[in-house]
N, C-alpha and C positions, 0 to 999 in steps of 0.2 A: 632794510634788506629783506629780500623776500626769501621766504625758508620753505616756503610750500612746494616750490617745483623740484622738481626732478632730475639730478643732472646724471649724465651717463653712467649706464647701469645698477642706477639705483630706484628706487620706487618709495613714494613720498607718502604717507596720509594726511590728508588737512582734519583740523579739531573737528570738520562735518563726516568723515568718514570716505571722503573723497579721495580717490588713487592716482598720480600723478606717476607716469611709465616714463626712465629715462628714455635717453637712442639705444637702441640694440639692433646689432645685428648678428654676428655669428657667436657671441657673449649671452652667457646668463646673467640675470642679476645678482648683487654681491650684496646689496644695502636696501634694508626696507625702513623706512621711519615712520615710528607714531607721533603724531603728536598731541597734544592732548584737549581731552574734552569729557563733557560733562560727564564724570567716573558712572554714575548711575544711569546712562543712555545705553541701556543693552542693544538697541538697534544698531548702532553707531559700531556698536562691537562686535556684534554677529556679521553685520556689514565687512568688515575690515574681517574677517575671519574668512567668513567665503570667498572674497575676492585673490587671497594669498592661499587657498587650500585653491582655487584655481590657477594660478602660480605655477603650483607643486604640481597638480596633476598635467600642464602643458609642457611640464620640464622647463621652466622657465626661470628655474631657482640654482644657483651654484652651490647646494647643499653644502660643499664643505668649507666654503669662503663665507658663505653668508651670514652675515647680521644684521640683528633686529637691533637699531636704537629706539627703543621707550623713551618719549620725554612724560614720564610719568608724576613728576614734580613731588605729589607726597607720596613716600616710601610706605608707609600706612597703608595704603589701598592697593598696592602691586599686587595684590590675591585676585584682586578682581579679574586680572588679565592670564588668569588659569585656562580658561579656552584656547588662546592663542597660544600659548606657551605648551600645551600639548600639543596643538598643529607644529609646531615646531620640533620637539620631540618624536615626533611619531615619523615625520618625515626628513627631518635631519636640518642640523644647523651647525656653524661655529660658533657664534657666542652671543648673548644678549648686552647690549649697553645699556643701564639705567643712567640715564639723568634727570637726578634730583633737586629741590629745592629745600629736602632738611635731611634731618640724620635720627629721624626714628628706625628701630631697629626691625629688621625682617628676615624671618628665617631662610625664607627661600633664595635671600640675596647670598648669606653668609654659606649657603649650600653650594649656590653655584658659585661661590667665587674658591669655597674648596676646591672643586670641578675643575676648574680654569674655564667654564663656560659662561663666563660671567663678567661685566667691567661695570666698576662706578663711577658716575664722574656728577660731584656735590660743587652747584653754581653757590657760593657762599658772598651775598652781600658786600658793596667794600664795608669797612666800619661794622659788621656783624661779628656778635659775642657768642663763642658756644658756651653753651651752659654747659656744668659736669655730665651731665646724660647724653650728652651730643659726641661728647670728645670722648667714652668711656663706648659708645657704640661705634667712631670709627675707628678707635684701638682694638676690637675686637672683628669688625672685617678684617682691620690686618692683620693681626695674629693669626686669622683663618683662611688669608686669601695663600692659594699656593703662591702667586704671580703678583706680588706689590705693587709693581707698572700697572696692575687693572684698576687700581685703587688712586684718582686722580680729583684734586679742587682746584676750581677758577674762582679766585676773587673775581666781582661782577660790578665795574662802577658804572653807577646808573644814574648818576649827577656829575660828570665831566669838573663840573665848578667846585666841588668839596674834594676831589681828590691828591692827597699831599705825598710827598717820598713814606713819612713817618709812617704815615695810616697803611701804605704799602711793606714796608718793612717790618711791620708788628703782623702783618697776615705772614711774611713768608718767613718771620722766625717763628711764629705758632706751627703752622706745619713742620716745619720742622724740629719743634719740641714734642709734638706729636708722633712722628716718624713716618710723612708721608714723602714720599718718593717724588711725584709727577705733581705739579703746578701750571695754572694756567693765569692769563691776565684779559680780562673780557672788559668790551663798553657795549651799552646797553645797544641792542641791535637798529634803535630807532635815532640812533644819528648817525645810521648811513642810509636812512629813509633819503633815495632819491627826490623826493616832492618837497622837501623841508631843508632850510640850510640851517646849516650849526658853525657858530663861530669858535674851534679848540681852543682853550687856552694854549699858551706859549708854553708853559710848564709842562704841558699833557707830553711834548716829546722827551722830556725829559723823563719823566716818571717815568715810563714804559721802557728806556733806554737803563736807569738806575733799576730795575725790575730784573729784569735779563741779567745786567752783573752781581745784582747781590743775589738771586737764585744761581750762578754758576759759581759765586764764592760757598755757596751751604749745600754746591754739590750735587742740585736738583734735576730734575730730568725737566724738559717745558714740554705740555702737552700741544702736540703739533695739529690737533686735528680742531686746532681752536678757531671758529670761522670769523668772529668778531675780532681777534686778538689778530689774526693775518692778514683784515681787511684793514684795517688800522695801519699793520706796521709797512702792505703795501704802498698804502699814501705815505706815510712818516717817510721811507725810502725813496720816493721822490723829490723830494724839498730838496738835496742837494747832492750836487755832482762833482766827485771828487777821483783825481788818478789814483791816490792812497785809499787801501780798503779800508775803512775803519770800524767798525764795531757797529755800525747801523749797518753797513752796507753787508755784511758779514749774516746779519740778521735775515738781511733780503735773500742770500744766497740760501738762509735757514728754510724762510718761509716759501719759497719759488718750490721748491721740491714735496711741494704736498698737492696730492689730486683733489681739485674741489671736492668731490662728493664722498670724499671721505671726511670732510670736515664738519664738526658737532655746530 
């Protein structure tokens, strides 16, 4: 699945610093996305800075709607993107999303997420163990976040073939001995690479179906802006048709209600 373009009213970066402009017509845009690349390429950065301070200066930004997603991946190096994040500042924004790939600890996250100017959403491995320094820094985002809901994990299975109910239900009772709120359930983006076939196991609709009830039995919120996790249950909802709604089709009715380009 290709994540570089641009869909309505949003504006895309590729890892080259390249800008991709949704459709616009009498609309600002609302979504700008980094995605990431080599943290030490300043060009790439400055790049991506002036192109969105021209943005701002053609009035072409919904200052009060707009967010930045960072796929910044390690939380460690988010200082780097101080540049941008003044341009932001200075000329107005709603909230920045970090998506990460650990849970090293950063001040500037735990700031903005006092703020409410701030969302995190940690892609966590299936089958990944937080160590105590892991789990002891997202207890303290939430402790510090005004807004809980900003504070969301996607289990992320990235081998189709090891993924079992158990391995699922030991992610979504951690989160929830943790105290996080928002959950997501992701497959690795490269088995809906159009060019390549993947044959799902039979199981896989099951998982993702037992995911959904044992997350509403611990009370969970599901993060809707999951692009893997709706492309997925898109197909899953087609396999069969039935007069009786039943708890997949329920799911469809879940996932139809979300605008692509707000989806992570």
């Amino acid at each position: 699945m290709n994540n570089c373009r641009a869909s309505e009213n949003s504006v895309v970066f590729t890892p080259f610093g390249i800008m991709h402009c949704g459709l616009l017509s009498d609309k600002r845009y609302n979504l700008i996305v980094v995605n990431s690349f080599e943290t030490d390429n300043k060009k790439i950065l400055n790049n991506i800075c002036n192109q969105i301070s021209e943005l701002y200066s053609h009035r072409l930004l919904d200052k009060e709607k707009l967010v930045l997603r960072l796929n910044c991946r390690d939380s460690s190096k988010i200082n780097i993107y101080n540049q941008l994040f003044d341009i932001l500042r200075i000329n107005g924004f709603c909230k920045i999303e970090f998506i990460n790939k650990n849970l090293q600890y950063n001040q500037l996250i735990e700031k903005m997420l006092k703020e409410q100017k701030a969302a995190l959403c940690l892609k966590l491995d299936y089958g990944e163990k937080l160590n105590e320094k892991s789990v002891k820094n997202l207890k303290t985002y939430l402790a510090n976040a005004k807004d809980k809901e900003n504070i969301n994990v996607h289990c992320v299975i990235n081998d189709i073939n090891t993924a079992n109910k158990k391995g699922i239900d030991d992610f979504i009772k951690l989160m929830y001995k943790i105290g996080i709120n928002t959950i997501g359930l992701r497959i690795n983006g490269k088995y809906f690479d159009s060019s390549v076939y993947y044959n799902f196991p039979e199981n896989l609709n099951r998982i993702f179906i037992d995911f959904f009830k044992t997350a509403r039995k611990y009370n969970f919120c599901i993060d809707v802006k999951n692009k893997e996790q709706n492309e997925f249950l898109r197909k899953l909802c087609k396999k069969k048709k039935t007069k009786k709604e039943t708890f997949r089709h329920k799911l469809k009715k879940f996932i139809l209600r979300i605008e692509e380009n707000n989806e992570i």
